[in-house]
N, C-alpha and C positions, 0 to 999 in steps of 0.2 A: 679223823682224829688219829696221831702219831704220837703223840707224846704222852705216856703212861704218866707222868708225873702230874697232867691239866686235871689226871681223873681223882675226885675224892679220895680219899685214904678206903671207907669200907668199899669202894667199887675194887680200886686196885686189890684189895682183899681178896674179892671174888675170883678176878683172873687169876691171883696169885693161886688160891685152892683148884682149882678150873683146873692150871695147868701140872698140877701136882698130884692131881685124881689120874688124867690123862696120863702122864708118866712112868706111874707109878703101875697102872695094869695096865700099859701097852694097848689100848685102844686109839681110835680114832678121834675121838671126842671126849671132854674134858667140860663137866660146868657144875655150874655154883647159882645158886638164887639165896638172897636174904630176904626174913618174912617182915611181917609189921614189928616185931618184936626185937628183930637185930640176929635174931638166927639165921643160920644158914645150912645150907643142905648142897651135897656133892653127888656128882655121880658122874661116871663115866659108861659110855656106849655099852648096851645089853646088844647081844648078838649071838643069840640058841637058835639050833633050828626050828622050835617054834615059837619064838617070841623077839622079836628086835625092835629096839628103843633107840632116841638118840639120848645121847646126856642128858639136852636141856630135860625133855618131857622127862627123861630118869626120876632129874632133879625138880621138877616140879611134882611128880607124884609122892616122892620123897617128904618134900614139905604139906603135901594134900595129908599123908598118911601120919607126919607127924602131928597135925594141929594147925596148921598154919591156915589164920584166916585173907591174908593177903599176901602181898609181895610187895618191895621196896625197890627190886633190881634183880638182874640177870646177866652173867656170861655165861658165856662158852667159847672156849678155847677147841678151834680146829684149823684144818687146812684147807676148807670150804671160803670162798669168798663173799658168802651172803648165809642171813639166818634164813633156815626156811619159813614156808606162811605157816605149817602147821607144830613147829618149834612154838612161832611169836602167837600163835592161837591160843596154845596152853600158858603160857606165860600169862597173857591177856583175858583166860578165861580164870583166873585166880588175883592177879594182878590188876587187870583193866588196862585198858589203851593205853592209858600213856604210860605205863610201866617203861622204864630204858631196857634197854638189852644188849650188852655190850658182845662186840664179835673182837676176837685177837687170835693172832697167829700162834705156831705152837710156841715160840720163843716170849709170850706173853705181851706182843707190842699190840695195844689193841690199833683197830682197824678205822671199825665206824664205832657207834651206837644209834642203835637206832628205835624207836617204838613197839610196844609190843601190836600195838594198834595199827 
């Protein structure tokens, strides 16, 4: 998928915040998940030396700690050209398989989407 405009309005949401988290403190990764509720949660790459996160799991711990019983969807905005399996595991261990998860460049053009499953 190329075309940011084929994507829903709340997906394109997510990149939009993905890529404005990402921006904004100079990390490498940039994401968003919305819960069953229409919330949503940000987070960009934790990187201490002793603790490093990527966005996504950021942002799904984010919504674990706010209350979220589910997920409805997922970006992340990087320069990686694939989610990783352990990104789509957390997504999917809050979400379930078929949760989407959308991947886009930093310029916000998403990529694929692909399953958390």
């Amino acid at each position: 998928m190329t075309d940011i405009s084929a994507l829903d309005p709340e997906d394109r949401k997510l990149i939009t915040l993905a890529r404005a988290t990402r921006a904004r403190n100079g990390v490498p990764e940039g994401a968003a998940v919305r819960d069953e509720t229409g919330r949503t949660y940000v987070a960009g790459t934790v990187a201490l030396d002793s603790l490093r996160l990527s966005a996504l799991a950021t942002a799904v711990a984010m919504a674990v700690a706010g209350g979220a019983k589910s997920l409805e969807a997922a970006a992340v905005v990087t320069e990686a050209s694939a989610v990783p399996e352990a990104d789509r595991a957390a997504v999917r261990d809050l979400g379930g398989a078929g949760t989407p998860v959308l991947l886009a460049g930093p310029d916000g053009t998403p990529s694929e989407v692909v399953s958390a499953g």
